[in-house]
C-alpha atoms as one frame of an Amber mdcrd trajectory, in Angstrom:
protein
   0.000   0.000   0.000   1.450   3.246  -0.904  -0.457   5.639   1.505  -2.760
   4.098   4.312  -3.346   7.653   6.050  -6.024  10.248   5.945  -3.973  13.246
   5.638  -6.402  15.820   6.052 -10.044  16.551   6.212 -10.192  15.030   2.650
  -7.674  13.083   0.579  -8.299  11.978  -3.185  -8.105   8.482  -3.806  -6.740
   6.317  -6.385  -7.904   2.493  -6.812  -7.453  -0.825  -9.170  -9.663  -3.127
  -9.074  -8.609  -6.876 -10.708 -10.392  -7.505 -14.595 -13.279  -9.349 -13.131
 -13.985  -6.619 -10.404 -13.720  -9.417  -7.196 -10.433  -7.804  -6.316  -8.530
  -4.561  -5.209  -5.666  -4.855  -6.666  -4.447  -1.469  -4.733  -5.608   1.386
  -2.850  -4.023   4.778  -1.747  -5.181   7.922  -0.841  -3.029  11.023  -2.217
  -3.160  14.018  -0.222  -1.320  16.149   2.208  -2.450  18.326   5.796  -4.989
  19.997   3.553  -7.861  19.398   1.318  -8.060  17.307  -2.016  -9.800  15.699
  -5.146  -9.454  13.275  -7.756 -11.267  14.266 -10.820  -9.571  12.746 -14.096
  -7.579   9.184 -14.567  -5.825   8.064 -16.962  -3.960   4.490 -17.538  -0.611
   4.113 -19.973   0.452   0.655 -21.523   2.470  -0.413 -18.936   0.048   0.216
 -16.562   0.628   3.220 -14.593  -1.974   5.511 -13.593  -1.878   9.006 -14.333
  -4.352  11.645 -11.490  -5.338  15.323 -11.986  -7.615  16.722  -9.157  -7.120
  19.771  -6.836  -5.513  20.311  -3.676  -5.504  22.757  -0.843  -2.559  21.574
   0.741   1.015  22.754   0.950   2.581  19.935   1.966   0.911  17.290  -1.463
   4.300  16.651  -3.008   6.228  16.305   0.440   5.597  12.214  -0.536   7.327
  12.405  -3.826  11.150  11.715  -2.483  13.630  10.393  -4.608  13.692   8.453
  -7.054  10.306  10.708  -7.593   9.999  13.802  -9.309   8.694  16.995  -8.341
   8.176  19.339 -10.968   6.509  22.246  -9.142   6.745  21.685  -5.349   4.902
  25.070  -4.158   1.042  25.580  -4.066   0.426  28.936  -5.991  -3.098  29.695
  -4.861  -4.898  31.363  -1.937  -7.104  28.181  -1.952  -6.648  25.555  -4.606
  -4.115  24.555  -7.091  -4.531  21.482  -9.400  -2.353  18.181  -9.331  -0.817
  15.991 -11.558   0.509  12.359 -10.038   1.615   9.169 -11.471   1.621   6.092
  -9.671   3.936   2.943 -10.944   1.955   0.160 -12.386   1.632  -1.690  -8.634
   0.717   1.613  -7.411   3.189   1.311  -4.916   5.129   4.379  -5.814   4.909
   7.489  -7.165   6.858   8.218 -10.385   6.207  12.012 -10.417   3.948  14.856
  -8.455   4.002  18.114  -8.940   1.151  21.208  -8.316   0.107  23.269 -11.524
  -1.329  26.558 -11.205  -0.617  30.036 -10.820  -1.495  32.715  -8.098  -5.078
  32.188  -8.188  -6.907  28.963  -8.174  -7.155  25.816 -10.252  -8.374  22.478
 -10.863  -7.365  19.728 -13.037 -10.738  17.607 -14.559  -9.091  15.776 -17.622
  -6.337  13.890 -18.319  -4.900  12.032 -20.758  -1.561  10.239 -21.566   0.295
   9.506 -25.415   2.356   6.422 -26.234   5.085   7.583 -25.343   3.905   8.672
 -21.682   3.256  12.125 -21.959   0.390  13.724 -20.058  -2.053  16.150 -21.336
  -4.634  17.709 -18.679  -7.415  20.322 -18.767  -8.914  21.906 -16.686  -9.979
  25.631 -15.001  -7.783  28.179 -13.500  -8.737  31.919 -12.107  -4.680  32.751
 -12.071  -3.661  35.873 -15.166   0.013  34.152 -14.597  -1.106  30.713 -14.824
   1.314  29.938 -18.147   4.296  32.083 -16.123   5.604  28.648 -15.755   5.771
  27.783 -18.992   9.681  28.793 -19.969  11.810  27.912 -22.788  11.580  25.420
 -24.632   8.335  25.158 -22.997   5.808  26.445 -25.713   2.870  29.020 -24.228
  -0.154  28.995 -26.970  -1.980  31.777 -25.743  -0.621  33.658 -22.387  -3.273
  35.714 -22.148  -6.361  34.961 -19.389  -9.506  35.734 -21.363 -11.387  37.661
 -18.398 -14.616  36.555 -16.736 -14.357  34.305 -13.676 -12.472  31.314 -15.398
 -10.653  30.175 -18.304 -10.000  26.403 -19.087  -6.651  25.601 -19.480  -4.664
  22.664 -21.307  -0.976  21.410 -20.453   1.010  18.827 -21.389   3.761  17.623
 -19.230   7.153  15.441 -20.857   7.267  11.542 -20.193   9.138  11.889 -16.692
   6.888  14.569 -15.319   9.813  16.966 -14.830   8.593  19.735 -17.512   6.408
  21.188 -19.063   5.477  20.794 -23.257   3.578  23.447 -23.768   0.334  25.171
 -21.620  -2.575  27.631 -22.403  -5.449  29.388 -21.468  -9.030  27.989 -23.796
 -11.246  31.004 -22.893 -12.677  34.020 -24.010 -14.347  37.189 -22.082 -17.191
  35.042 -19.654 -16.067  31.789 -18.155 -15.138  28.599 -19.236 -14.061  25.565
 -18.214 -12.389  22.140 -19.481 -14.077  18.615 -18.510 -12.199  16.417 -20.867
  -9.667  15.540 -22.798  -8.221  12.681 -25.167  -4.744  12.657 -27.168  -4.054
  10.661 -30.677  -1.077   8.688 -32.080  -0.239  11.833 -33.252  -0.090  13.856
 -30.035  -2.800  15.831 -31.092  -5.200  16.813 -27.873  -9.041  16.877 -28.031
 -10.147  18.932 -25.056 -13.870  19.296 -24.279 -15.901  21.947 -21.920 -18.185
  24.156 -21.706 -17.984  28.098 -22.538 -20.335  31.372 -21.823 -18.260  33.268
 -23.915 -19.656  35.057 -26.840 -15.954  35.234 -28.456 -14.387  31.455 -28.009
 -13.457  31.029 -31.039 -12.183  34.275 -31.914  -8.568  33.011 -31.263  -9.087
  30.387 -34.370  -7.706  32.142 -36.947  -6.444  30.158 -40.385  -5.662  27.615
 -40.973  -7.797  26.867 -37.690 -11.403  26.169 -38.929 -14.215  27.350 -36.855
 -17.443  24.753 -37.168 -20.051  26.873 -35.482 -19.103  30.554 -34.084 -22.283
  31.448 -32.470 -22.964  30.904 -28.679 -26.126  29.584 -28.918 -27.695  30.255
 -25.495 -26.228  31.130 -22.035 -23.457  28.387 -21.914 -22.671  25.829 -24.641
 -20.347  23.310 -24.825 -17.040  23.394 -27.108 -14.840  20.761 -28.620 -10.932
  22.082 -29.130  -8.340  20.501 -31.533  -5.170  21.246 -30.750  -1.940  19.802
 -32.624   0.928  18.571 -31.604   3.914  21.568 -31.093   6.489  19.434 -29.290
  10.222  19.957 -30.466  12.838  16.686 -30.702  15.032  17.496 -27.384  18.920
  17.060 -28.013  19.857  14.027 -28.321  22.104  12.123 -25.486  25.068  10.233
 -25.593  24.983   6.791 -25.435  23.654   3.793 -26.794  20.266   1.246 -26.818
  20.570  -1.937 -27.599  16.514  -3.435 -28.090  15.419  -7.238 -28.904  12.448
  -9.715 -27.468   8.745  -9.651 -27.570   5.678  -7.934 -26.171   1.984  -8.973
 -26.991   0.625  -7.840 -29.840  -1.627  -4.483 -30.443  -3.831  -7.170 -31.362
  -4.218  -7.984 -27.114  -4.995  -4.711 -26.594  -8.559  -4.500 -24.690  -8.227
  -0.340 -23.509 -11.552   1.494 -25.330  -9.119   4.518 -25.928  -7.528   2.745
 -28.850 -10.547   0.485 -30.212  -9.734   1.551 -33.203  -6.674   0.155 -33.471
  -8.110  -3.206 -32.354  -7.641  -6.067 -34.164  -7.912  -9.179 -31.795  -7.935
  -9.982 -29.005  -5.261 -13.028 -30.191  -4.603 -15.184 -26.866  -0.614 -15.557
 -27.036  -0.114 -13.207 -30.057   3.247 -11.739 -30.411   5.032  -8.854 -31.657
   8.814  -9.053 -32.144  11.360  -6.118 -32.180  15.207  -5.512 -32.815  18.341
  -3.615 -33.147  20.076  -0.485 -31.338  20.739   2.740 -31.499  23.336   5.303
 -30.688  24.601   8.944 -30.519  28.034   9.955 -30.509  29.017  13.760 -28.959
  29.784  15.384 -32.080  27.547  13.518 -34.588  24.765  15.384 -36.044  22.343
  12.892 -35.368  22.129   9.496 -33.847  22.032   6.448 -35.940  21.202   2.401
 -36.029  18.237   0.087 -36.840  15.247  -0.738 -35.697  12.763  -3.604 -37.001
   9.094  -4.050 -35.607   6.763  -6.743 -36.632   3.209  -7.699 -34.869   2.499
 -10.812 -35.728  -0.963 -10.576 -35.209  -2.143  -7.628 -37.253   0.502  -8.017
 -39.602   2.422  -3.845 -39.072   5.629  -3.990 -40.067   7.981  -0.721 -39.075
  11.331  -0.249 -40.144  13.230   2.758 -39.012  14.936   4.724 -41.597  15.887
   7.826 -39.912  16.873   8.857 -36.208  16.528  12.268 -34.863  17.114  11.889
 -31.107  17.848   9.607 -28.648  17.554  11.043 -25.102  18.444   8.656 -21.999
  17.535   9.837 -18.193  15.424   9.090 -15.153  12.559   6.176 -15.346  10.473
   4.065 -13.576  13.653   1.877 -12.829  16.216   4.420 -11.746  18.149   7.298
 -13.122  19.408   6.790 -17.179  17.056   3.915 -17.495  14.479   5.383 -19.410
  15.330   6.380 -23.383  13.244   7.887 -25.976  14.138   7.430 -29.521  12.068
   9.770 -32.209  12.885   8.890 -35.981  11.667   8.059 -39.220  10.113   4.822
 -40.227   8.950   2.854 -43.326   5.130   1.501 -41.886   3.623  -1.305 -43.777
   5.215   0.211 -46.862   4.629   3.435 -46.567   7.796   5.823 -46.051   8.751
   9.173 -44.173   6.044   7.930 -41.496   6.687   9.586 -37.533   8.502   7.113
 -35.077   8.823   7.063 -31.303   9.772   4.599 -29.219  10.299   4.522 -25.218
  11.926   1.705 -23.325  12.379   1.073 -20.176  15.743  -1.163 -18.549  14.751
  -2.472 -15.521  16.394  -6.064 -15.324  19.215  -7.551 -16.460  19.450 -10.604
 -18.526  18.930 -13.948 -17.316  17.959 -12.329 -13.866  14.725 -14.362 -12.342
  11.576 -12.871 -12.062  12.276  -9.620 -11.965  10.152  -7.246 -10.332   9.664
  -4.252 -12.583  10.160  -5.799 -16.727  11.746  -4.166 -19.313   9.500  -2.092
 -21.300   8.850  -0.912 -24.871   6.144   1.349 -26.494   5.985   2.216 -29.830
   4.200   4.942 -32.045   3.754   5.802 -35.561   2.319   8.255 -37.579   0.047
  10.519 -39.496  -0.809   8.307 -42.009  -0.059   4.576 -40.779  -1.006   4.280
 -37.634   0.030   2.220 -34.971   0.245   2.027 -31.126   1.691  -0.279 -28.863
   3.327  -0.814 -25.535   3.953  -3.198 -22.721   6.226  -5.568 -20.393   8.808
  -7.890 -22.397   7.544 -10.881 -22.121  11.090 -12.230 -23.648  14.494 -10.597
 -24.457  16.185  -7.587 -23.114  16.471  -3.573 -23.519  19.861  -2.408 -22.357
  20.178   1.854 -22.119  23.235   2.730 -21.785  24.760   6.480 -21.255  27.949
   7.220 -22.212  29.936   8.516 -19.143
């Protein structure tokens, strides 16, 4: 059990329950000498859980010690602030915490997480500096608060939880708010809400294309698009070296990627290999990389590598890589490639307790998702000292 005390009047809660629902498989509450509450959940590949909520207290990331992260470790508001946690796939850890807000108040109701683990949350905020924190190479959309009460607010946080993509204020002159949110292969994020403002769309200028640009009646609900803005990070030196098997795409049973569904296949397979480096002084890294599912039949090849970038995981500092690239998908060239792996064991250790694990993503035009525990072989990241 991660947290077995009530830490203040209230305390957000996270719980699994077991496939058939006869089982906890864990249960924590999250919270500090103050108030809080859960809102939005999300769930990655490999399992770990990803909470947005809001808290009152000063003292919510004082649980995040090392190996943890803590992004943003001071609560910015006179009353509220939202939260962002993630919580290993046993739920006994955290991986990251951090508050997100500004000097008024916030509260995260949405959140969603990519392929390769980033998270994406929306929610409301009453704070005119709430994308202060948003710095170089952090990307700030729109920095300024719209007016009225409330503006929603979207940000999306890097794989490790220890920056910040990009974050902006969705709002326009009355108030508005954002209840959900979902992200594609692509990294595009769909954000949801509801608006009383007469000039929402007035920041959708082309090529943005505005669908209805009326408020219809006192509030009405909205639907945002927006794409992905995230720049390749320098690469790192060093070197991954990838082979073994995870289940196929095929297995996957989560509703957020039904349409990539093709199964499920008890037993199915999909088989990966090669390894990748970057040398200080090279202008990019190179290798191979070969991908095939053998359920639904994708075949990736890598053709092109644009960065490789070890650090910090789930299993320890310079665990955790991400390789972006180019890849040949079922034929088709110059499609998007990213790929995250995780070492945690060594080979021919027994039973270990956190796998090795790889998730894979391609894109625009073929594509594919996938991600999981090795369930044979071994990733070895290696940083050169």
């Amino acid at each position: 059990m991660l947290d077995a005390t009530l830490g203040g009047p209230s305390d957000a809660f996270v719980v699994k329950l077991n496939a058939t629902g006869t089982a906890l498989v864990y249960s924590t509450y999250l919270g500090g000498s103050g108030g809080e509450v859960g809102f939005g959940i999300a769930v990655d590949a490999a399992g770990a859980a990803y909470v947005t909520g809001g808290t009152s207290s000063a003292d919510f990331t004082a649980s995040c010690t090392a190996p943890c992260t803590v992004l943003d470790a001071t609560l910015g508001g006179p009353f509220f602030d939202a939260f962002v946690v993630k919580l290993n796939a046993t739920g006994t850890a955290l991986a990251y915490s951090t508050y997100l807000g500004g000097s008024g108040d916030e509260f995260g109701f949405g959140i969603a997480v990519d392929a390769a683990g980033a998270a994406y949350v929306t929610g409301e905020t009453s704070s005119a500096d709430f994308t202060a924190s948003c710095t170089a190479p952090c990307t700030v959309l729109d920095s300024s608060f719209g007016g009225g009460i409330l503006d929603a607010f979207v940000t999306k946080l890097n794989a490790t939880g220890s920056a910040l993509v990009y974050s902006t204020y969705l709002g326009g002159s009355g108030f508005d708010q954002g209840f959900g949110i979902a992200v594609d292969a692509a990294g595009a994020a769909y954000v949801t809400g509801r608006t009383s403002s007469a000039d929402f769309t007035a920041g959708c200028t082309a090529p943005c294309t505005v669908l209805d640009g009326s408020l219809g009646g006192p509030q009405d609900a909205f639907v945002v698009k927006i794409a992905d803005i995230m720049s390749p990070p320098a690469p790192t030196p060093g070197t991954v070296s990838l082979g073994g098997f995870i289940d196929s795409a095929g297995n996957i049973l989560d509703p957020s990627v039904l349409l990539l569904q093709r199964g499920p296949v008890p037993g199915g397979k999909a088989s990966f290999g090669g390894n990748v480096q970057f040398r200080s002084g090279d202008p990019s890294p190179t290798g191979n990389v070969r991908y095939l599912d053998h359920v639904t039949s994708d075949d990736i090849k890598a053709t092109s590598f644009i960065t490789l970038v070890i650090g910090a995981g789930l299993c320890g500092p310079d665990t955790h890589a991400l390789i972006i690239g180019k890849a040949t998908v079922n034929g088709v060239p110059d499609q998007d490639l990213q790929i995250n792996v995780d070492d945690c064991s060594e080979p021919g250790s027994q039973q270990p307790s956190t796998p090795d694990m790889l998730m894979i993503m391609t894109g625009p035009n073929q594509v594919y998702m996938n991600g999981g525990p090795l369930v044979g072989g071994n990733i070895q990241v290696k940083k050169a000292q």
